[in-house]
Backbone atoms as SQL, in Angstrom:
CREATE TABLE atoms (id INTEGER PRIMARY KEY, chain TEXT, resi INTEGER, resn TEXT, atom TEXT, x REAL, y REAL, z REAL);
INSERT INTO atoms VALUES
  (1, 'A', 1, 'UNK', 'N', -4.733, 2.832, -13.599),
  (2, 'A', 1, 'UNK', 'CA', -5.283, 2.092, -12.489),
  (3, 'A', 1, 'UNK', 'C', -4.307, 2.154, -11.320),
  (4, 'A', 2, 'UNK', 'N', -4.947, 2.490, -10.102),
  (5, 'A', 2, 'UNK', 'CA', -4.272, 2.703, -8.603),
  (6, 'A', 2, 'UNK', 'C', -4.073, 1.548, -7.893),
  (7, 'A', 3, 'UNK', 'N', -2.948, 1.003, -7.219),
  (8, 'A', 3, 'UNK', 'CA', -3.275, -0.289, -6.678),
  (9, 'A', 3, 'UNK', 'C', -3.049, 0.622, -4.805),
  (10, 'A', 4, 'UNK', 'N', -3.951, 0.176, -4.426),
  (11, 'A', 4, 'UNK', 'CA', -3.832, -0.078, -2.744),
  (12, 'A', 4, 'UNK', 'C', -3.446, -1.210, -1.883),
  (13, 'A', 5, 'UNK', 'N', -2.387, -1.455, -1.163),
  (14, 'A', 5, 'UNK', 'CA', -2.257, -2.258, 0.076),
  (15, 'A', 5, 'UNK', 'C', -1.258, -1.847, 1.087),
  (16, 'A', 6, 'UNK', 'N', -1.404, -1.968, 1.826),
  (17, 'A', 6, 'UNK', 'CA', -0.609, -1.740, 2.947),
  (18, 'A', 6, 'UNK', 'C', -0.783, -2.237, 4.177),
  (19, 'A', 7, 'UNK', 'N', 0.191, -1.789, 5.016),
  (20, 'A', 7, 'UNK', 'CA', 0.109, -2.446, 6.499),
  (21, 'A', 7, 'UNK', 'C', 0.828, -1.566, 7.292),
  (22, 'A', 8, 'UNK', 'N', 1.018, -1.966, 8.520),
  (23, 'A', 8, 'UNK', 'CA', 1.668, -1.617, 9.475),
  (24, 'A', 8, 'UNK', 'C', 3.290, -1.846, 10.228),
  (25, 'A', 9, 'UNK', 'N', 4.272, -1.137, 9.933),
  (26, 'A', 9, 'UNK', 'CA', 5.142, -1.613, 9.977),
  (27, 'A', 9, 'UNK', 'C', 5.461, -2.102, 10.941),
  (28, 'A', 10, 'UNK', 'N', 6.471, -2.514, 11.398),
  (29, 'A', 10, 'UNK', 'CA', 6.374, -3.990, 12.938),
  (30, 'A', 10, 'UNK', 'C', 7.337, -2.656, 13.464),
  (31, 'A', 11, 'UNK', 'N', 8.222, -1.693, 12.948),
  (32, 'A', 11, 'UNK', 'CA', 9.719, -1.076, 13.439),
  (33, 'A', 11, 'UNK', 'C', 8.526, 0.129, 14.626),
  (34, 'A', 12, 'UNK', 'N', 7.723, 0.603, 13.731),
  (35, 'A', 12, 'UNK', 'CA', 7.067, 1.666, 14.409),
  (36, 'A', 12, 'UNK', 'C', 7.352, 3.047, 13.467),
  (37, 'A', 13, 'UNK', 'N', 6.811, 4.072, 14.507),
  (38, 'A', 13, 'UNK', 'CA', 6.810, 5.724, 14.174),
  (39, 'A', 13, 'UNK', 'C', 8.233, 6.156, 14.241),
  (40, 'A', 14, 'UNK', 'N', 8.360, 5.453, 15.137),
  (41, 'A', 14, 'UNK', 'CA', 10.095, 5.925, 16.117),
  (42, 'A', 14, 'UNK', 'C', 9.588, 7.793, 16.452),
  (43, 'A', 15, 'UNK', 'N', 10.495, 8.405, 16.424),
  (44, 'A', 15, 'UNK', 'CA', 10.455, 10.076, 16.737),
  (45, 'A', 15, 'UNK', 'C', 9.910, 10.709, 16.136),
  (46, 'A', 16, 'UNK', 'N', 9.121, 10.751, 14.479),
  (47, 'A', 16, 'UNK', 'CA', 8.600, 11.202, 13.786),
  (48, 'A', 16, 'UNK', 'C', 7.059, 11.639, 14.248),
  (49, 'A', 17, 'UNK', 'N', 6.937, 13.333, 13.849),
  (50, 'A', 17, 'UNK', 'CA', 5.974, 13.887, 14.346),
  (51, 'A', 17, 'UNK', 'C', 5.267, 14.266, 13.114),
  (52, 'A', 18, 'UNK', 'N', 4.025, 14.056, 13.343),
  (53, 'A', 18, 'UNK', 'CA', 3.094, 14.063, 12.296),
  (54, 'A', 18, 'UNK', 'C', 2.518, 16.145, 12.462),
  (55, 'A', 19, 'UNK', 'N', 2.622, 16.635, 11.355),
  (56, 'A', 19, 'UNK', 'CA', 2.659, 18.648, 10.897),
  (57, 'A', 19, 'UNK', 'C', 1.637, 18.606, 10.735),
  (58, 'A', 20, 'UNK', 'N', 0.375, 17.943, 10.465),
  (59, 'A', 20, 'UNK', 'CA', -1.088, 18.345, 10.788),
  (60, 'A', 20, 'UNK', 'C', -1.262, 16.993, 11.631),
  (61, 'A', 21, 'UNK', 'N', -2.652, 17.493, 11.818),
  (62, 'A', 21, 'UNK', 'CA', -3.550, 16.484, 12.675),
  (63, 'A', 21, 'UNK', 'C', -4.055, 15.081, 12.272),
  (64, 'A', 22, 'UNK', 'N', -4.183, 15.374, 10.752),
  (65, 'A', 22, 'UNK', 'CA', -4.668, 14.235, 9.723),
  (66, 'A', 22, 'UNK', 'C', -4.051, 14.493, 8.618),
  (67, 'A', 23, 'UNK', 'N', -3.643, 13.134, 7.966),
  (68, 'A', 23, 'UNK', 'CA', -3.165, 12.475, 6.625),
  (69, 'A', 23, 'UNK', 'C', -1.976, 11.706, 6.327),
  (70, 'A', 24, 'UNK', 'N', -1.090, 11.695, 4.874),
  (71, 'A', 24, 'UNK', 'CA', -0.467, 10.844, 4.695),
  (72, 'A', 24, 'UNK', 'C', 1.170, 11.080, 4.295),
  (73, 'A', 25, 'UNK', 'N', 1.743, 10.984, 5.275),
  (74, 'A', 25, 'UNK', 'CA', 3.592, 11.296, 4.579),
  (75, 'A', 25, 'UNK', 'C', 4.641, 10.778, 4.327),
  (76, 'A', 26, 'UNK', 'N', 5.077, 10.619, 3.219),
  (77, 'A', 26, 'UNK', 'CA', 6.063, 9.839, 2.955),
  (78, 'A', 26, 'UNK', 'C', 6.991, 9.832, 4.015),
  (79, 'A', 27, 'UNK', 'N', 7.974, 8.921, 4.091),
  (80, 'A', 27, 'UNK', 'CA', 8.584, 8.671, 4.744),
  (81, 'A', 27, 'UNK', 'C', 9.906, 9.052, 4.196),
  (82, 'A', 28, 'UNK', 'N', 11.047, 9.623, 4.841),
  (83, 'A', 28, 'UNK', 'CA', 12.343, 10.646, 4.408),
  (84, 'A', 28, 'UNK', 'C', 13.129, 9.865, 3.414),
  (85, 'A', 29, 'UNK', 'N', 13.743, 8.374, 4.273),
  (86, 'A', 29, 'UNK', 'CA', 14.387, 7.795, 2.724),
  (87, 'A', 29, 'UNK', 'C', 13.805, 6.611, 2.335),
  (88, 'A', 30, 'UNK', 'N', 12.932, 5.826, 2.157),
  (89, 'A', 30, 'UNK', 'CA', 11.952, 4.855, 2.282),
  (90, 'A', 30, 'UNK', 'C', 10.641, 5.325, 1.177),
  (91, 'A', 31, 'UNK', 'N', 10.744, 4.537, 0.013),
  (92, 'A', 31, 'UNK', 'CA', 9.903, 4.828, -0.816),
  (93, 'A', 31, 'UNK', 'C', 9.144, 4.265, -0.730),
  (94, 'A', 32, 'UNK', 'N', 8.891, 2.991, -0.399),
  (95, 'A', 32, 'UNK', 'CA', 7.191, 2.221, 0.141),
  (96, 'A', 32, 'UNK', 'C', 6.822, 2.065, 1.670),
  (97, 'A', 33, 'UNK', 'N', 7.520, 3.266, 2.524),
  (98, 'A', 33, 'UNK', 'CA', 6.826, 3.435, 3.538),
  (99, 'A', 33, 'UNK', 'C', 5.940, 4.850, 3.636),
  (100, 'A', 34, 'UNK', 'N', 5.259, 5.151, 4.339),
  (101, 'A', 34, 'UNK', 'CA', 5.073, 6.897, 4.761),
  (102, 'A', 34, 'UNK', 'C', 4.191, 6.433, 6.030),
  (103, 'A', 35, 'UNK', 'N', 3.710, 7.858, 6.706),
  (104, 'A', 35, 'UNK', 'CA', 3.412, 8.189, 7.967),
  (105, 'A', 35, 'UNK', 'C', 1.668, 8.433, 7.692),
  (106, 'A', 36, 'UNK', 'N', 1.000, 7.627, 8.326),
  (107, 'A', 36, 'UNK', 'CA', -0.377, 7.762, 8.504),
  (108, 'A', 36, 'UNK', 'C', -0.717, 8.666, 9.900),
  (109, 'A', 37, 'UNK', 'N', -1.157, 9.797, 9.427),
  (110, 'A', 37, 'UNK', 'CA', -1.528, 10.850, 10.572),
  (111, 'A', 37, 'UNK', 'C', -2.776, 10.915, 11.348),
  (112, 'A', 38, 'UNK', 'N', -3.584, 10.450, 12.342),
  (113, 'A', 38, 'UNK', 'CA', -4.772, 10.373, 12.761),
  (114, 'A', 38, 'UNK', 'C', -4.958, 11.243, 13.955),
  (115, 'A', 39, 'UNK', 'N', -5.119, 12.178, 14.289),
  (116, 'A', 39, 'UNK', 'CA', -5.623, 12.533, 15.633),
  (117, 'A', 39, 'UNK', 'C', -4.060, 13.361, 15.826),
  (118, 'A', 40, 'UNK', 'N', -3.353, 13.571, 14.894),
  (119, 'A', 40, 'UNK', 'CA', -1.844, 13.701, 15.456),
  (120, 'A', 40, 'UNK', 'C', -1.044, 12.381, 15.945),
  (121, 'A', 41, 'UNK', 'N', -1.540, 11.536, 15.691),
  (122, 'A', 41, 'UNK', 'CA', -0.729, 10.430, 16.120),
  (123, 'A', 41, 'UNK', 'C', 0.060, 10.039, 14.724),
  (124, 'A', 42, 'UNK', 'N', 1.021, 9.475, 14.798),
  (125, 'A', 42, 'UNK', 'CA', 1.678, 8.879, 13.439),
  (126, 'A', 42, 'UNK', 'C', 1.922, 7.687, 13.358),
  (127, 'A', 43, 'UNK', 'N', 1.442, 6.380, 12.563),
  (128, 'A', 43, 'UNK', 'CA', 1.581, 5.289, 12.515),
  (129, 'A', 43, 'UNK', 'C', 2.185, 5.034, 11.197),
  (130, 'A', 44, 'UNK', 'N', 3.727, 4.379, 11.157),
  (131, 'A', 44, 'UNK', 'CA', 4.464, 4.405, 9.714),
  (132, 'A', 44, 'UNK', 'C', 3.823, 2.850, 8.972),
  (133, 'A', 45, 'UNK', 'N', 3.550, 2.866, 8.168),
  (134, 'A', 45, 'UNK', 'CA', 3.089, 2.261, 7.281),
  (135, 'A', 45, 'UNK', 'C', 3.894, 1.868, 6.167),
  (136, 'A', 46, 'UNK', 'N', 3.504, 0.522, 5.221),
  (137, 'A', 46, 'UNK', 'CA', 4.574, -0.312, 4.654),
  (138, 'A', 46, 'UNK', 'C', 3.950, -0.286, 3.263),
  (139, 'A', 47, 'UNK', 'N', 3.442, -0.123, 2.355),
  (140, 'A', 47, 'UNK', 'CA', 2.615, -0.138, 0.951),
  (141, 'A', 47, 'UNK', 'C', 2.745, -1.696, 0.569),
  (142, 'A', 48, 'UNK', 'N', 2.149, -2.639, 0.428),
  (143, 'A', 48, 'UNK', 'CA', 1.993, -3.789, 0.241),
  (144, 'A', 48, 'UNK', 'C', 3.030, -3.895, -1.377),
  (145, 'A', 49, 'UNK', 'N', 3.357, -5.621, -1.152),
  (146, 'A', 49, 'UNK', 'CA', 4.320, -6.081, -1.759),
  (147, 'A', 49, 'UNK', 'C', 4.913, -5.585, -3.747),
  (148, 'A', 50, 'UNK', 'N', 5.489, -5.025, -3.686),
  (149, 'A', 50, 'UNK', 'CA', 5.750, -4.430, -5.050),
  (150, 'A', 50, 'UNK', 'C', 5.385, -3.030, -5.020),
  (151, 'A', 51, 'UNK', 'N', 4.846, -2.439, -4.315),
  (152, 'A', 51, 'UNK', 'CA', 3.926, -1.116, -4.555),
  (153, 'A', 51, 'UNK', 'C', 5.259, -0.102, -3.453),
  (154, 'A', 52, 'UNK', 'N', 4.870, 1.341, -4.121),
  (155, 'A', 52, 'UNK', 'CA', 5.771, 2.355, -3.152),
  (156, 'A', 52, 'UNK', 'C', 4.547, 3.703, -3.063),
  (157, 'A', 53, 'UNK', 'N', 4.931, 4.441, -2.387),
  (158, 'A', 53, 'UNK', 'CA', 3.971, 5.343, -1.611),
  (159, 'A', 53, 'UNK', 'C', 4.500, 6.971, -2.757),
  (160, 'A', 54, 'UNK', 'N', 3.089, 6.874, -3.335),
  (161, 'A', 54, 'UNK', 'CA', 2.536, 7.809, -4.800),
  (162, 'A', 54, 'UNK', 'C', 2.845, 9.451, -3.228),
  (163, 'A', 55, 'UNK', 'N', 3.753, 10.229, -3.446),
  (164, 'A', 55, 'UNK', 'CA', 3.554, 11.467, -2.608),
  (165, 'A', 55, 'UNK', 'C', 3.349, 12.737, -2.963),
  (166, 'A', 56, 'UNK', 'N', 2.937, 12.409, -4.644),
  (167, 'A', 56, 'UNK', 'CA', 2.485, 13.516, -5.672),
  (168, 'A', 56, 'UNK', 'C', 1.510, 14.610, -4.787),
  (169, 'A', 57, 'UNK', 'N', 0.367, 14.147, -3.672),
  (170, 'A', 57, 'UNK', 'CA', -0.525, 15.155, -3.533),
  (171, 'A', 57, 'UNK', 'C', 0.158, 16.228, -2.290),
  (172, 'A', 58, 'UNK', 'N', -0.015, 17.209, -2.842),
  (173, 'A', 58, 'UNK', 'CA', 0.628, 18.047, -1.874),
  (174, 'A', 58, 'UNK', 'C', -0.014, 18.941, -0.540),
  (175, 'A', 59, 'UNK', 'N', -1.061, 18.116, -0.529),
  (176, 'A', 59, 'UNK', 'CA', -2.007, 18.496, 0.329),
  (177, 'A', 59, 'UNK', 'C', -2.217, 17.290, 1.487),
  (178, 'A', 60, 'UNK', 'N', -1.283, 16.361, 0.799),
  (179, 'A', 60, 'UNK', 'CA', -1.107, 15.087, 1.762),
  (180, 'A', 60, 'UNK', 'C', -2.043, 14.336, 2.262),
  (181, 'A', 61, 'UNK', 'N', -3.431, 14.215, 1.874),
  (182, 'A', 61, 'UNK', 'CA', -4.825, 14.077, 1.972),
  (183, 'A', 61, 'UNK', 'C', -5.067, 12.661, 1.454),
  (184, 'A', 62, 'UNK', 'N', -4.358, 11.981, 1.069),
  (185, 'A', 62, 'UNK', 'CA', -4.097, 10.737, -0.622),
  (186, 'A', 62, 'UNK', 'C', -3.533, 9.853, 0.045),
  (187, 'A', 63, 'UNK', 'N', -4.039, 8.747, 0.749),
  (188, 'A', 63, 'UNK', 'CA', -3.405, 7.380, 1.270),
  (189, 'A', 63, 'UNK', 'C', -3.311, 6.683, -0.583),
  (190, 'A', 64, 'UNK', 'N', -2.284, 7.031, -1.082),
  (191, 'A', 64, 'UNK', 'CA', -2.036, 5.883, -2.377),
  (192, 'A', 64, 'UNK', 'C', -0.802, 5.411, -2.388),
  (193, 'A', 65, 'UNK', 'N', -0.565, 3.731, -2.236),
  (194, 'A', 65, 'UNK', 'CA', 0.539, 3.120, -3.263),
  (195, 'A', 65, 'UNK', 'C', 0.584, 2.938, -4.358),
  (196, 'A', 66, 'UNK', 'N', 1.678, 3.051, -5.053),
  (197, 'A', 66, 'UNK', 'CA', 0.782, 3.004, -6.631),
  (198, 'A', 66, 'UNK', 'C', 2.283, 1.549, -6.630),
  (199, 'A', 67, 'UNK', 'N', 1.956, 1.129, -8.150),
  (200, 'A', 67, 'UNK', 'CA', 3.125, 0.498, -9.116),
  (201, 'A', 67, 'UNK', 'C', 4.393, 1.070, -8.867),
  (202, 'A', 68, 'UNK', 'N', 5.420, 0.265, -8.584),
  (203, 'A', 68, 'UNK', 'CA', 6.769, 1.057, -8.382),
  (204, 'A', 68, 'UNK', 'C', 7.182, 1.982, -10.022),
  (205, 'A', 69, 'UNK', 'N', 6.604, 1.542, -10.574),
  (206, 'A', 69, 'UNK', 'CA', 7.472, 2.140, -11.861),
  (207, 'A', 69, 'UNK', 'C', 6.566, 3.422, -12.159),
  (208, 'A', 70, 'UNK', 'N', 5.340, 3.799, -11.139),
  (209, 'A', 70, 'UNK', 'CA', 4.660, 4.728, -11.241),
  (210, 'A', 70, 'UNK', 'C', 4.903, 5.944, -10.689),
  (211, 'A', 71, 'UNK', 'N', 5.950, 5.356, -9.438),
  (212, 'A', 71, 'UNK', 'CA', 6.376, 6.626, -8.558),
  (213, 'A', 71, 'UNK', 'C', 7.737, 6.970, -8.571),
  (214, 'A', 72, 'UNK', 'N', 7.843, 8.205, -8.351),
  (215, 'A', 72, 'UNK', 'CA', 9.591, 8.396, -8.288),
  (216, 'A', 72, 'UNK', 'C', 9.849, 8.485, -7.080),
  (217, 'A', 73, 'UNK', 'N', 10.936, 7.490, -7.175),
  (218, 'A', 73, 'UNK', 'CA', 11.542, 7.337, -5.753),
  (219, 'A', 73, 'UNK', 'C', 13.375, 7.738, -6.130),
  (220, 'A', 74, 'UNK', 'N', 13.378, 8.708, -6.703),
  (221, 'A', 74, 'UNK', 'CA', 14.676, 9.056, -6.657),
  (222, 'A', 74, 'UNK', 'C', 15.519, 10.270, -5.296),
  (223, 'A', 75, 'UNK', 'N', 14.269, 10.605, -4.802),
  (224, 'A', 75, 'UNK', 'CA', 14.791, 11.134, -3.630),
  (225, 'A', 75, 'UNK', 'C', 14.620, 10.016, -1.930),
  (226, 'A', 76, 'UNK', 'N', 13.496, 9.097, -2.527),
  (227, 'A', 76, 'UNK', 'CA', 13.506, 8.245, -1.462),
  (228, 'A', 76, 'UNK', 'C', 14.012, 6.409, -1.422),
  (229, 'A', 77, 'UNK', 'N', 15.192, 6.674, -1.929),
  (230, 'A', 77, 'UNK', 'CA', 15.538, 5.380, -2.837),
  (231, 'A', 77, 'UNK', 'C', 15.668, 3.700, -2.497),
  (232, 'A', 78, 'UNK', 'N', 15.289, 4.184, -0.846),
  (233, 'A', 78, 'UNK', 'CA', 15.154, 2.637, 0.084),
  (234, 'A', 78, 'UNK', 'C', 13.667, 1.909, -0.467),
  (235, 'A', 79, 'UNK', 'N', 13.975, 0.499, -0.881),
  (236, 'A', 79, 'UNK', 'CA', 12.868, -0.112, -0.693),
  (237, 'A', 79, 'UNK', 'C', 13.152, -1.629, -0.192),
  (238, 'A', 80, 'UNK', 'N', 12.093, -2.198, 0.441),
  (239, 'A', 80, 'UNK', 'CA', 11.854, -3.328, 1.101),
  (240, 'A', 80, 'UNK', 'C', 12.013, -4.386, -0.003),
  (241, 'A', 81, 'UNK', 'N', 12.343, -5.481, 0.315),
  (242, 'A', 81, 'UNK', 'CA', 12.493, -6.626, -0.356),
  (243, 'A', 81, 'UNK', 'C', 11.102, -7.310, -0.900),
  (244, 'A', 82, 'UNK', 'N', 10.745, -7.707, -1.877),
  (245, 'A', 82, 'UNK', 'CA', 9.750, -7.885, -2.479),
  (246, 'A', 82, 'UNK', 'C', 9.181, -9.504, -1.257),
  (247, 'A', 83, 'UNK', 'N', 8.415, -9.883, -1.302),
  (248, 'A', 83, 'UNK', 'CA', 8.071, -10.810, -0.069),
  (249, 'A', 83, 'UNK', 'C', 7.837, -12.050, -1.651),
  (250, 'A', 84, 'UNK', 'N', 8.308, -13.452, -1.261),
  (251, 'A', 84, 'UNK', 'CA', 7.879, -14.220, -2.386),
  (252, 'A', 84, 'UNK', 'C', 6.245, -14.536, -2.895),
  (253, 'A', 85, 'UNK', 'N', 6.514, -15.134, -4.107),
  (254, 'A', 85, 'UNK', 'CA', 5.200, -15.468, -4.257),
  (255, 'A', 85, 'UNK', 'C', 4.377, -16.375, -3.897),
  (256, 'A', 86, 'UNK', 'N', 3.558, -16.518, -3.602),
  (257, 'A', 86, 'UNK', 'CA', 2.129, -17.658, -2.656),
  (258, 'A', 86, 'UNK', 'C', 1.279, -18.067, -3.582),
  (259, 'A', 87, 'UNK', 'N', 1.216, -19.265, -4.281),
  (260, 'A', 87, 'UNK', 'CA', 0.344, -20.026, -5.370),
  (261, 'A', 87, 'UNK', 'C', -0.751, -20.355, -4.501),
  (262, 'A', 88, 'UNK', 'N', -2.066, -20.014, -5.291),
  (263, 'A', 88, 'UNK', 'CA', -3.279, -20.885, -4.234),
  (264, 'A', 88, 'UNK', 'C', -3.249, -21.605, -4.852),
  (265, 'A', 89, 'UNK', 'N', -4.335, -22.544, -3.774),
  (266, 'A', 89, 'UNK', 'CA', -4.173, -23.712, -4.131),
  (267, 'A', 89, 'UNK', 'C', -5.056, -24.348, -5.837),
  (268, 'A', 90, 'UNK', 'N', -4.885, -25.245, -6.698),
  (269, 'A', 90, 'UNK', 'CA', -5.777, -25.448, -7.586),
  (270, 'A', 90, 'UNK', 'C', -7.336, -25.660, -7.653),
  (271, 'A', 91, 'UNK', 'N', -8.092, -24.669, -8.589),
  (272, 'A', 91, 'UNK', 'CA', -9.199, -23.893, -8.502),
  (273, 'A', 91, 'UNK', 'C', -10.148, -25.796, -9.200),
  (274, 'A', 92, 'UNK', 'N', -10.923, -26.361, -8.316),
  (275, 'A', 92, 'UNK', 'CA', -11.531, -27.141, -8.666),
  (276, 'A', 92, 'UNK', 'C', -12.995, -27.012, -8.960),
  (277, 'A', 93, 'UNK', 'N', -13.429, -26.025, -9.079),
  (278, 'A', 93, 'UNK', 'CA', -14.873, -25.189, -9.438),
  (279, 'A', 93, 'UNK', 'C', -14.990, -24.224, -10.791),
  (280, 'A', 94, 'UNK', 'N', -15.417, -24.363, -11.420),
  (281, 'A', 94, 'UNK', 'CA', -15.621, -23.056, -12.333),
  (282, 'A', 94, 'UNK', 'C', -17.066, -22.683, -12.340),
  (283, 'A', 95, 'UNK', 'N', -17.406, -21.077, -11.386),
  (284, 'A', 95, 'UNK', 'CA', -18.251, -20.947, -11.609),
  (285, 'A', 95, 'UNK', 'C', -18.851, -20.249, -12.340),
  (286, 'A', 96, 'UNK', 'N', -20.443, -19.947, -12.681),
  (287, 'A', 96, 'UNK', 'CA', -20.277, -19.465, -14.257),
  (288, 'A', 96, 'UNK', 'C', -21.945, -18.853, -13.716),
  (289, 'A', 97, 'UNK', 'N', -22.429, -17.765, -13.984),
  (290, 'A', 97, 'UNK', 'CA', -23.318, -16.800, -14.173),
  (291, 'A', 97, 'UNK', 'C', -24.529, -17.212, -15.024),
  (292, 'A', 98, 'UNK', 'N', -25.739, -17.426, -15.279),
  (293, 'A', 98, 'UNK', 'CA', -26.458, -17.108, -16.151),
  (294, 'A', 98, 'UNK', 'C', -27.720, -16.109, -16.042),
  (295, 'A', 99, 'UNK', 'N', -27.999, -15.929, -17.203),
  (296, 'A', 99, 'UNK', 'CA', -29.946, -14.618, -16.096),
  (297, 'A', 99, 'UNK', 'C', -30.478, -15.180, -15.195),
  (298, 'A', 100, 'UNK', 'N', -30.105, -16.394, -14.974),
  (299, 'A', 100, 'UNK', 'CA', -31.355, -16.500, -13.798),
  (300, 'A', 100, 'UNK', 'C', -30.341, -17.070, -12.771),
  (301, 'A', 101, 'UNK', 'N', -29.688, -17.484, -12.378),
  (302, 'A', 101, 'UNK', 'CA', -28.571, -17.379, -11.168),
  (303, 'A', 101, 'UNK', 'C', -27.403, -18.680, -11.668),
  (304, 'A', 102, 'UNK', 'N', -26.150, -18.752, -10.730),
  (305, 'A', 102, 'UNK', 'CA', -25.108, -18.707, -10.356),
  (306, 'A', 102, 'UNK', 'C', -25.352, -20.454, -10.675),
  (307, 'A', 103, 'UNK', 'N', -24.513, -21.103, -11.319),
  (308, 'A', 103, 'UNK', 'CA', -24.494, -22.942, -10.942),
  (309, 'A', 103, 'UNK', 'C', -22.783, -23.026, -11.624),
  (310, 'A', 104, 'UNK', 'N', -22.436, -24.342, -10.740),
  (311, 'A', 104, 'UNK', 'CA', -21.289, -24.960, -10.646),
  (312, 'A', 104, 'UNK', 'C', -21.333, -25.825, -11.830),
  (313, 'A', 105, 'UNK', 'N', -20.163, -25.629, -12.843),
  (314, 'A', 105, 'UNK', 'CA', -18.978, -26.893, -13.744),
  (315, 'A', 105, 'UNK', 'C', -17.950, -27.567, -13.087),
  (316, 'A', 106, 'UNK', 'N', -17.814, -28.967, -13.403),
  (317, 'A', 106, 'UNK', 'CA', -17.301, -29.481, -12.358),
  (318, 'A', 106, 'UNK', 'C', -17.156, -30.387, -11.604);
């Protein structure tokens, strides 16, 4: 199983030029960032919290973060600080399915 998230990094592209017109590139020493290519434009990107940027496809076509322990990041060995965890709040509904529709426990 693949996990996806990401964002936009606040630092930017800086000088980095995107070698085709479209897709996805890791970033040089930064294992949960890479370079989103659109139009030739390059927007560096951050792989959401725990996750690092999968750069297995070599066709660069593959926006994936995967599980850190999924990717090797031994050539790109920078990673971002994990962001803490956020409890929601307590779930006062349980809702529950039957054949003929949806009702609240509770």
């Amino acid at each position: 199983m693949r996990a996806q998230q990401s964002f936009v990094s606040p630092e930017g592209s800086g000088n980095w030029q995107c070698p085709h017109e479209f897709g996805y590139y890791p970033h040089d020493t930064a294992c949960d960032k890479y370079y989103s290519c659109e139009s030739g434009v390059a927007t560096l990107m951050t792989c959401g919290n725990g996750l690092a940027f999968d750069n297995t496809d070599t066709e660069f076509l593959k926006e994936n973060c995967d599980y850190r322990h999924n990717v090797d990041c031994a050539t790109r060995p920078e990673l971002g600080r994990l962001a803490p965890a956020v409890h929601a709040a307590p779930c006062r509904h349980l809702y529950r399915a039957t054949r003929t529709r949806p009702y609240v426990h509770g």
